[in-house]
N, C-alpha and C positions, 0 to 999 in steps of 0.2 A: 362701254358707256363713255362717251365727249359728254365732257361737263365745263360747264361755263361760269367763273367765280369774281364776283364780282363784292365790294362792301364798300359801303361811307358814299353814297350816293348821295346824301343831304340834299334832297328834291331836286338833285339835276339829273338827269337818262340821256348822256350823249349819245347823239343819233347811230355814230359807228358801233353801237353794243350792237345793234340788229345784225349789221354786216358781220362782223365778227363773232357772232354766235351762229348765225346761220345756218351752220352745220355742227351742232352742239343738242346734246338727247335731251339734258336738261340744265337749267339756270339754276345756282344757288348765289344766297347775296347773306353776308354773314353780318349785316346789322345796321343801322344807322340807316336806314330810306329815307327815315325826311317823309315825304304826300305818300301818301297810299294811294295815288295814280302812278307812283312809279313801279311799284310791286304789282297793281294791275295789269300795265301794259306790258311787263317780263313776263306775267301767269299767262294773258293771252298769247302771246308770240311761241313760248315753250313749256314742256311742265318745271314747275320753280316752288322749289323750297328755300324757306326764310327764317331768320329770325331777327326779334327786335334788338334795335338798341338803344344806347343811351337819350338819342335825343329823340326817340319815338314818339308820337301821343299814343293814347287812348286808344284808336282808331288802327290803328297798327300792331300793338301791342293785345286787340283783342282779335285779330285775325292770326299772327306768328308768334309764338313760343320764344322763353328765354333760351331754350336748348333745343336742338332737334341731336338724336341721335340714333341711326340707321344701317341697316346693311346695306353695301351696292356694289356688286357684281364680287361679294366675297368678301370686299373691305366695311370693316367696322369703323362708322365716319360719327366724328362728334364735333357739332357746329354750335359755335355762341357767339356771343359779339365782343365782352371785354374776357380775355384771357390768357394773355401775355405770350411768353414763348419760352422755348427749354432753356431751363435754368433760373429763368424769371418769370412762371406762371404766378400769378394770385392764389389766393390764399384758397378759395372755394376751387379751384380747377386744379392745384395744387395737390387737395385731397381728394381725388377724382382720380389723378392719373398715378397717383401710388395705389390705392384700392382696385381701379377699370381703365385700366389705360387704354382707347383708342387705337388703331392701326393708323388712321387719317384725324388730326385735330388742326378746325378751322378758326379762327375768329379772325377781326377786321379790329376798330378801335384807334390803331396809333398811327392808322395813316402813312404805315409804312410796310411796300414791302416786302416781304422775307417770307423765304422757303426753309426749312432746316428737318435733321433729324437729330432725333432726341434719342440718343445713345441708350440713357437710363430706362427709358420708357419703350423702346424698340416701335418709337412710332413717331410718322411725317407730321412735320405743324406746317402749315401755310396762310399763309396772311394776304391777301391781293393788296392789299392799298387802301388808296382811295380814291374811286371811280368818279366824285363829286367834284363842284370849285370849292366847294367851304373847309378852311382847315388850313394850317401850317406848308402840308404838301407843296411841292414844286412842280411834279408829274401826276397825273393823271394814269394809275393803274388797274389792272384786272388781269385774271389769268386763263388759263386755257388748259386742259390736261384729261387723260381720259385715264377709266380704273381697267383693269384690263387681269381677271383672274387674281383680284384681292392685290394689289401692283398700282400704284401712281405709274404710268407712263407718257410721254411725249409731251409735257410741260411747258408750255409755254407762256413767260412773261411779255404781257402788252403793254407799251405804252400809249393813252389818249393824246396824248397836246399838253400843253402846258395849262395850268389853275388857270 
């Protein structure tokens, strides 16, 4: 399964998402869309799972979930929007990954970034960036990677352009 990971959109969908998912099974976007035409036209182009974030409305937040959490092709995937990273999760995802830790945990959020593994948890965090102009950010990120028998493999970090 190619999967295609994108977060912190804040109502922008640069046009190269299309080119560059292309050939990707499915879209996930781990928070922060901004319009819900930009989650529609990801849902149309591929199958895409979502959830909301912090600057969500209503309107978003009544179509995708605070948490999505799934099996795919073996791996145990847990996607949210704020939830820091090994060593420095929050306090809610914190008592999460000592009780059900994950094999694959997603969130977006800090606009930054980062792949890591979490030693204690014997599980991958991934964070794409952010794929939007709104935000701190200086690049323009998303990621690329396929699960391949319960396995992250072939990873790839994109960069869009500059904010």
């Amino acid at each position: 399964m190619r999967i295609g990971l994108l977060s912190d959109t804040h109502s922008y969908l640069d046009p190269q998402v299309f080119e560059l998912f292309a050939e990707v099974d499915e879209i996930w976007h781990a928070g922060d869309v901004g319009k819900l035409s930009v989650a529609e036209e990801l849902k149309v182009f591929k199958p895409f799972r979502c959830v909301y974030g912090n600057i969500d409305g209503q309107d978003i937040r009544l179509d995708y979930p605070r948490d999505l959490r799934w099996e795919c092709e073996g791996m145990d995937v847990w996607m949210t929007h704020i939830g820091g990273y090994p060593g420095r999760y929050n306090q809610r995802v914190r008592s999460i990954m000592k009780s059900n830790p994950p094999g694959l945990f997603i969130c977006g959020h800090s606009h930054i970034l980062k792949v890591m593994f979490d030693e204690k948890h014997q599980c991958l965090h991934i964070n794409p960036g952010a794929a939007g102009k709104s935000g701190f950010h200086r690049v323009r990120t998303m990621v690329r990677f396929s699960i391949v028998e319960g396995r992250v493999k072939d990873l790839e970090a994109i960069e869009l352009g500059h904010r």
